[in-house]
C-alpha positions in Angstrom: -215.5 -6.9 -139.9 -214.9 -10.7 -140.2 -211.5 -10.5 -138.9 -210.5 -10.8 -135.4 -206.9 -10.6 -133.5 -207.2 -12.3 -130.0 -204.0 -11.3 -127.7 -202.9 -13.8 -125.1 -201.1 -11.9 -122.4 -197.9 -13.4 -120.2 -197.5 -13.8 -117.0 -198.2 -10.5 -115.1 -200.1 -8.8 -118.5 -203.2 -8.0 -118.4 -205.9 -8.3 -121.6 -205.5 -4.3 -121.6 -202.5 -4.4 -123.8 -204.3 -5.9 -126.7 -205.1 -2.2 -127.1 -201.3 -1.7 -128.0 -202.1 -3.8 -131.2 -205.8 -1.9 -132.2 -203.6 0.8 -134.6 -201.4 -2.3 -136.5 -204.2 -3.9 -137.4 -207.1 -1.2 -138.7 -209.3 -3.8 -140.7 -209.8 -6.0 -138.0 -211.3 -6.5 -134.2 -208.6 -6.6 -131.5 -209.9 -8.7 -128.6 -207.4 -9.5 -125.3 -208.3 -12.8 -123.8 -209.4 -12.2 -120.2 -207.8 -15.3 -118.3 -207.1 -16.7 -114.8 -205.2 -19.9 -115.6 -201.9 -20.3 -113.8 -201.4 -23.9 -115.9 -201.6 -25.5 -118.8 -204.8 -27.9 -117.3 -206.3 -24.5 -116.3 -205.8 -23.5 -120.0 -207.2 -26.5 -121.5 -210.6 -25.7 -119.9 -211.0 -21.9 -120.2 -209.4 -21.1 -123.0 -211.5 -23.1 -125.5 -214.8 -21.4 -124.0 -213.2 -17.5 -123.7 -212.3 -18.1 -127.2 -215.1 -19.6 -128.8 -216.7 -16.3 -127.3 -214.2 -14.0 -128.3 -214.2 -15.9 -132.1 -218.3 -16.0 -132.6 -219.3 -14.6 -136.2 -215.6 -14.1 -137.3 -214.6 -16.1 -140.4 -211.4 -15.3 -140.0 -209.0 -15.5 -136.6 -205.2 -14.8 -136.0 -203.3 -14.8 -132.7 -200.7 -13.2 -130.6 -199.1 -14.7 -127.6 -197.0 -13.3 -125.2 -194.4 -15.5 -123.2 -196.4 -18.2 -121.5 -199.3 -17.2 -123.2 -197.9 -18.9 -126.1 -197.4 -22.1 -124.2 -201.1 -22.1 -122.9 -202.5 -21.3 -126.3 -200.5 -24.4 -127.7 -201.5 -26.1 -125.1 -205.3 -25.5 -124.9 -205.8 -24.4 -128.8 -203.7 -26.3 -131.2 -207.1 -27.6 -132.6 -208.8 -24.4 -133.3 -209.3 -22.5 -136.5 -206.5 -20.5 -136.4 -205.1 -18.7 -139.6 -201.8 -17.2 -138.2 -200.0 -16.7 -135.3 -197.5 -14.6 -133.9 -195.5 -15.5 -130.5 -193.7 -12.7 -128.7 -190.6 -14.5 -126.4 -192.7 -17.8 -126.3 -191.8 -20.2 -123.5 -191.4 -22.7 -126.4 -190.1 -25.5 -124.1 -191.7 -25.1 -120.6 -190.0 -28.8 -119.5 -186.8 -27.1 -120.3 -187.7 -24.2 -118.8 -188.2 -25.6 -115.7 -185.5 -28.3 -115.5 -183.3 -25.1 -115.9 -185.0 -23.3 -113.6 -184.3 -26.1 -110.8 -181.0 -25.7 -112.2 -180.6 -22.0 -110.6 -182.5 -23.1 -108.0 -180.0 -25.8 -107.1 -183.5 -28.2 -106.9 -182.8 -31.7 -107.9 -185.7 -34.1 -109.3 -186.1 -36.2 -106.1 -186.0 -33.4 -103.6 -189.0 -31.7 -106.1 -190.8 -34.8 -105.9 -190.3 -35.3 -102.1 -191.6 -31.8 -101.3 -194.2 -31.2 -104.4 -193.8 -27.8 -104.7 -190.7 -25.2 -104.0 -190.2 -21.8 -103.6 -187.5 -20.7 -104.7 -185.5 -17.3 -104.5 -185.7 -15.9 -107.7 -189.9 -15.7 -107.1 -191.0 -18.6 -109.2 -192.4 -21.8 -107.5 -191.0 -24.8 -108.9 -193.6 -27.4 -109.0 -193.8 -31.6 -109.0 -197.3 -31.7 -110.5 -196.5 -29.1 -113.1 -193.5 -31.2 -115.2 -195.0 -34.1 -115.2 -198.0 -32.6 -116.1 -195.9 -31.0 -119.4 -193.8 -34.3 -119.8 -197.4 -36.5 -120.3 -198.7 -34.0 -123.0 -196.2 -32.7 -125.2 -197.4 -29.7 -127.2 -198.6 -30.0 -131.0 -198.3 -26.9 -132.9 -199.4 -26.6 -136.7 -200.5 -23.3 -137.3 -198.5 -21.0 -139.2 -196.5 -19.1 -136.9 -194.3 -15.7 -136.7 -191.7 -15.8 -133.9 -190.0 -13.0 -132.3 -187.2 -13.7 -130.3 -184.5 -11.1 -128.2 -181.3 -11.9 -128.7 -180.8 -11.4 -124.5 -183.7 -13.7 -123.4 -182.9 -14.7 -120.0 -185.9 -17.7 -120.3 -185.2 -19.1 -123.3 -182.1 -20.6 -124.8 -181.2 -19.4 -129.0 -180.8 -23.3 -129.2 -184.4 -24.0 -127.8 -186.2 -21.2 -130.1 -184.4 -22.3 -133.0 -185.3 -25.9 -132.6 -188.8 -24.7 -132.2 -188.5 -22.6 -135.4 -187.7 -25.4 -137.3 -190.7 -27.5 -136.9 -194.0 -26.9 -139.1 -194.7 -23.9 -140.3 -192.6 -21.4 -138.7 -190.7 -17.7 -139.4 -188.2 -16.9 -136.4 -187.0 -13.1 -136.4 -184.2 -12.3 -133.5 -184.0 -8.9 -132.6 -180.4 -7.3 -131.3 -180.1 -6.9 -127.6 -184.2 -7.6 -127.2 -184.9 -9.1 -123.9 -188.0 -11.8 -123.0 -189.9 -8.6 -122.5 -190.2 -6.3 -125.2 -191.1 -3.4 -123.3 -189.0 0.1 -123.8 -189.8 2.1 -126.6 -187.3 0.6 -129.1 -188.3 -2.9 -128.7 -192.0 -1.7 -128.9 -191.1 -0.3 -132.4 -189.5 -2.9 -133.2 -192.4 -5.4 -132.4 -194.3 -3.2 -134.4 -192.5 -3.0 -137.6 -192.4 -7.4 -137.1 -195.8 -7.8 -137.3 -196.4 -5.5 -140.2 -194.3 -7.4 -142.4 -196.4 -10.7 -142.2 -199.8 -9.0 -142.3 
């Protein structure tokens, strides 16, 4: 084969479910990216060696990214040889995400960068270092891209995914009632029947 599919889990996933995607696409390798990196810094150094591994001997690669896997794969491989990618619920503006997210938290900028880091109760830690880490290096994105968005996304905005959509080189499908995880059986199918219209 000279085809591969790397899958780019989100937060909590596991490279396992790149199985999931082994029966969509028959003519090709299915390979899940086995990562640790909490951040996009992280990303930016393993990501280019785990997929230079993953890619070796393969003329041809695609991608798909799950939530912030999507943000770390724009982050660490915008300058790769990608053919074609598709984003499942991508955290398509994590500044945004996160200026929202201090939002619920009822977090303002100078108490964040007073205390560095904060937990907060909804489980996620809201961190100094982290937006202006995003702020200083904007994302560039210019590989053809497949979007799949739930209409219910609790994460991302319909305003925020269609801006992303709009730039470059990019298809955004909403589905009715999905949610940021596409998880129960009717989402699943769903996901499924998405991709195999763009293969």
């Amino acid at each position: 084969m000279d085809r591969v599919i790397i899958y780019i889990h989100g937060k909590g996933g596991s490279s396992e479910e790149a199985a999931h995607y082994k029966p969509i696409f028959k003519d090709c390798d299915v390979v899940g990216l086995e990562y640790t990196a909490q951040s996009p810094w992280e990303a930016k150094k393993e990501f280019p060696i785990l997929f230079d591994a993953a890619c070796h001997g393969y003329k041809y690669v695609e991608v798909i990214a799950n939530s912030i896997g999507a943000f770390f794969a724009m982050s660490a491989l915008w300058d790769k040889k990608i053919e074609k990618a598709y984003f499942i619920s991508p955290v398509a503006d994590m500044e945004k995400l996160i200026t929202n997210m201090m939002t619920w938290a009822n977090v303002t900028e100078d108490t964040l960068c007073k205390q560095k880091e904060i937990q907060t109760g909804f489980g996620e830690a809201l961190s100094w270092e982290y937006l202006c880490y995003v702020r200083e290096h904007p994302v560039t994105w210019e590989i053809p891209t497949q979007i799949l968005y739930g209409e219910k996304d609790n994460l991302t905005s319909y305003e925020t995914i269609s801006k992303f959509a709009s730039q470059g080189n990019r298809t955004l499908t909403i589905m009715k009632n999905g949610e940021h995880w596409f998880h129960t059986e009717e989402q699943m199918k769903f996901l499924d029947n998405w991709i195999k219209q763009f293969i």
